[in-house]
N, C-alpha and C positions, 0 to 999 in steps of 0.2 A: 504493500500500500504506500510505497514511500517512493514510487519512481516517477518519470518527468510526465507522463499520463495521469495518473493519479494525481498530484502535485494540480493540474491547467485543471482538471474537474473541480478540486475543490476549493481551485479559485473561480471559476465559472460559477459554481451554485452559488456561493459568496456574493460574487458581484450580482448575479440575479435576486441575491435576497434581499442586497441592499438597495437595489432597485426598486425591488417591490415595496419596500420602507419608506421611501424615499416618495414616491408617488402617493401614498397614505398620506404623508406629512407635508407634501406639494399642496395636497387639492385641501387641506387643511388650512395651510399658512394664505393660500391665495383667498380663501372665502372670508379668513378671520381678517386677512391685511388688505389685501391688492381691492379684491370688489366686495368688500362687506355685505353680506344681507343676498348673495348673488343665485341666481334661482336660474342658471343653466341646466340644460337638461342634462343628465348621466354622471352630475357629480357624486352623488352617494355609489352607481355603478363602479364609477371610475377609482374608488376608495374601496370596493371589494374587489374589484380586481388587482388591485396593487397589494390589501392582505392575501388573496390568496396566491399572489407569485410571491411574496417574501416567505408564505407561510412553507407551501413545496420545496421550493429553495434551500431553506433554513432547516427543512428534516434532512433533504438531501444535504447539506453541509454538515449538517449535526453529527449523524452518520457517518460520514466520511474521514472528517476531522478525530471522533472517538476509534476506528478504524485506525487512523494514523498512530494515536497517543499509544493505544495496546497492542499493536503491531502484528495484528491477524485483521484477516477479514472474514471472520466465521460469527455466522448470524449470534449464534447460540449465545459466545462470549462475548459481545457487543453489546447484546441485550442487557443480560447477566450485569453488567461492566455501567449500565448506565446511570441507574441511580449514586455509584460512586462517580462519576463524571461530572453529573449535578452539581453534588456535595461538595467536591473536593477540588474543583479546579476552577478557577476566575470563569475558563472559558465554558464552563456549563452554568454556572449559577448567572452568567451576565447574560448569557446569550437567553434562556429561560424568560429572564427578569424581563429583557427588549421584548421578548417575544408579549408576556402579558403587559406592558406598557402600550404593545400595537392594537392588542386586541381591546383594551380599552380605552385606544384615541378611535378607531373604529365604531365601538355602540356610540360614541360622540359625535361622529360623523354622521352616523344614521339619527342621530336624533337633531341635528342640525346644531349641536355647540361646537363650533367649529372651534372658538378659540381652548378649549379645553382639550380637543382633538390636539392642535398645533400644538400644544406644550407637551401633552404627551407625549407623542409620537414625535417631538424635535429633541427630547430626552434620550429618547430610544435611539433617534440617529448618533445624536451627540457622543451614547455610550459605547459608539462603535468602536472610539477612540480608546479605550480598555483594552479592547482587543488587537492593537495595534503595535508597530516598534515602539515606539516611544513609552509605554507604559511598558514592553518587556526590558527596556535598555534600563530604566531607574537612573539616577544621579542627576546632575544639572544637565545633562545632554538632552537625558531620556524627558526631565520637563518640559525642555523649550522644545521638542517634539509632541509630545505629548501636548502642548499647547498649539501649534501649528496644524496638527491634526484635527482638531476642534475647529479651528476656523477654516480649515479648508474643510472639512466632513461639513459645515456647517453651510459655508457658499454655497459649494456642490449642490446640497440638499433643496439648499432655497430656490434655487436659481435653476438646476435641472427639476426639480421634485414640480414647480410651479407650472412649467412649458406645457403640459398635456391639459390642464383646469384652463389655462391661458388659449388654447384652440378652441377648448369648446364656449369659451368665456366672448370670442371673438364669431365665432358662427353665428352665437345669440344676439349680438349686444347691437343696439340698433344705432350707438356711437361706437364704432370700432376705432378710430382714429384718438379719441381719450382716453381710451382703456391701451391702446397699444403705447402713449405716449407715457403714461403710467408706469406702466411694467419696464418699457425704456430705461426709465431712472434706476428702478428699482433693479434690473440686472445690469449694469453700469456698476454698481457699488459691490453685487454680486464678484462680479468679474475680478474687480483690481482686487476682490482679499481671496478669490480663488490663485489668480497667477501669484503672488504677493508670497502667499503661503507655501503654492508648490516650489516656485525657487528655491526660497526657504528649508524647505523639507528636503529638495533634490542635493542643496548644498551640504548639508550635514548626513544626509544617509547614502550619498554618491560620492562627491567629493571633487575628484577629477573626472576630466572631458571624459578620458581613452576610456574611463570604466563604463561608459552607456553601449562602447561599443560590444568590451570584449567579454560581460557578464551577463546572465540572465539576467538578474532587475534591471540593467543599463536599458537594455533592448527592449523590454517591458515597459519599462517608462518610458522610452521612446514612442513607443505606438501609443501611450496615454495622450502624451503632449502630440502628437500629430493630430489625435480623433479634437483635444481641445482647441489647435491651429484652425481645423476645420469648421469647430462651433463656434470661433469666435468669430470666423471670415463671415458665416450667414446671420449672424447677429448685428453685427457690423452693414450687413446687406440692408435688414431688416430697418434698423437705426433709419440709415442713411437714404435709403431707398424707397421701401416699401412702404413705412408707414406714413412718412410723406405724401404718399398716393392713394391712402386710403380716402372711400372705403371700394376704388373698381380695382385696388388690388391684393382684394380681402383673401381671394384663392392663392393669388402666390404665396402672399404670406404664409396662409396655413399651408402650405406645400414647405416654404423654408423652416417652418416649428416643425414640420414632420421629420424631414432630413436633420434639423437637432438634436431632436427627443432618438433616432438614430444613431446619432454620433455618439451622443449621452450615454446610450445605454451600453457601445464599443469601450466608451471609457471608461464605466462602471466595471465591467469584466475586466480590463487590465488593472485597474484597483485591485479586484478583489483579487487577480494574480498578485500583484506584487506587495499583499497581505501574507499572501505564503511564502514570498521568496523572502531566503533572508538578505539585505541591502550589505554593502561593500562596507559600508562600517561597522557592523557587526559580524561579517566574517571576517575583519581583521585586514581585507583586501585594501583602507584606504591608503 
C-alpha cells in the first residue's frame, strides 16, 4: 500500500474530499456574504452534492490512508484497526470531527442559516491544516507553515468553494453585471492571499529552483501552479472583459466559471497529492 499508485489514489480521494468540502462551504459563505437572503434555484442541491462527494471521498481516503499506517490491505485488519485509528491518531479523531462539522453546516444549509453553515463548515476547511506539513514539522518553521496553510486553505476555499453558487447566482439574477462586479472585488482579495501564501509555503517547503524539477512535490506543484496560471488568466478574462459586457455576455461568462471550477478542481487533486508527498524540506533534500 505504500507504492507510487497507491500514494496519487490517496491523494486523488483527498483532493476530491476537499473538494466536496469546499463547495458545502462555497455555496455557504456566498449566501451568508456575497448575495444574502439569495433564492437561486439548486442551492441546497448544490450543498448535497458537495457533502456527498466529500463524504465518498473521505471513506475512500479514510481507508486508504488507515491501509497505509498498518501496512496491509486486508479488509479484516483495517476494520478491526479502526476504532484505534479514531482514538489514537490526530488523523482519525480530526478527520471524524471535519466530517461531523460538515454534516452539521449541511442541516444549516437545508434549513436556510447559511451563516451558521459558513462557520461550520469554514472550520472544517480550516482544520484541514492539522492534517498538513506544517502541523507534522512543529517548531517555529512548522508554525509559520502551519499559519500559511490557513490562509491559503482559507483563499482557496473562499474563492474556488464560491465559483459554482456564483453560476447559478448569475443565471438567476436579473442584475448580473452587480453581482459579477461584487464577487470581482471579492476574489481580487481572494487571489493576492492565495498566490501570497503559496510562494510562501513553496519557499520554505521547496527551497531551490532545481528541486521542482528533479523531485516529486517539485513537479506536483508544478502542475498546481500551472492549473492556478490558468484560473487566474480566465478570471483576469472575466475582470477585464466579460463583465464589462454584461448582461449579452452572460453565457461566456458562465462558460469561463465553468473552465475555472475545472481548473479548481485539477488543482485540488495536486493539493491533495502533495499532502502525501513528503516536501524537500522535510526529506532533508533542501
Amino acid at each position: 500500500m505504500d507504492g507510487p499508485a497507491w500514494l496519487l489514489l490517496r491523494g486523488v480521494c483527498r483532493g476530491l474530499h476537499l473538494a466536496g468540502y469546499i463547495c458545502v462551504f462555497g455555496t455557504a459563505l456566498y449566501c451568508a456574504a456575497l448575495e444574502p437572503g439569495s433564492r437561486a434555484p439548486g442551492l441546497r442541491r448544490l450543498a448535497w452534492a458537495g457533502f456527498a462527494l466529500a463524504l465518498a471521498a473521505g471513506i475512500g481516503w479514510f481507508w486508504l490512508e488507515s491501509a497505509y499506517i498498518l501496512g496491509t490491505g486486508k479488509p479484516g485488519v483495517i476494520l478491526a484497526a479502526l476504532p484505534r485509528i479514531i482514538a489514537a491518531t490526530r488523523f482519525g479523531w480530526l478527520t471524524l470531527a471535519r466530517m461531523g462539522l460538515l454534516l452539521a453546516a449541511l442541516a444549516g444549509a437545508q434549513t436556510r442559516r447559511w451563516r451558521g453553515a459558513a462557520a461550520l463548515s469554514g472550520a472544517g476547511v480550516l482544520a484541514q491544516s492539522g492534517l498538513g506539513h506544517g502541523a507534522a514539522m512543529g517548531g517555529g518553521e512548522g508554525a509559520a507553515l502551519f499559519l500559511l496553510s490557513l490562509l491559503h486553505i482559507g483563499a482557496a476555499a473562499s474563492w474556488l468553494g464560491t465559483l459554482p453558487t456564483l453560476a447559478l447566482g448569475l443565471r438567476a439574477s436579473p442584475q448580473p453585471a452587480c453581482l459579477a462586479r461584487r464577487y470581482s472585488r471579492f476574489g481580487v482579495i481572494c487571489v493576492a492571499v492565495l498566490l501570497l501564501s503559496a510562494l510562501a509555503q513553496y519557499g520554505l517547503l521547496i527551497g531551490r529552483a532545481r528541486l521542482l524539477l528533479s523531485t516529486a512535490y517539485g513537479a506536483t506543484a508544478l502542475f498546481k501552479a500551472a492549473q492556478l496560471a490558468g484560473l487566474l488568466g480566465l478570471a483576469g478574462r472575466n475582470r477585464l472583459c466579460l463583465t464589462p459586457a454584461l448582461p449579452r455576455s452572460r453565457a461566456a461568462l458562465l462558460g469561463s466559471i465553468a473552465g475555472e471550477i475545472a481548473l479548481g478542481v485539477l488543482a485540488l487533486l495536486a493539493a491533495g497529492v502533495l499532502m502525501q508527498l513528503a516536501p524537500p524540506a522535510m526529506a532533508g533534500m533542501g
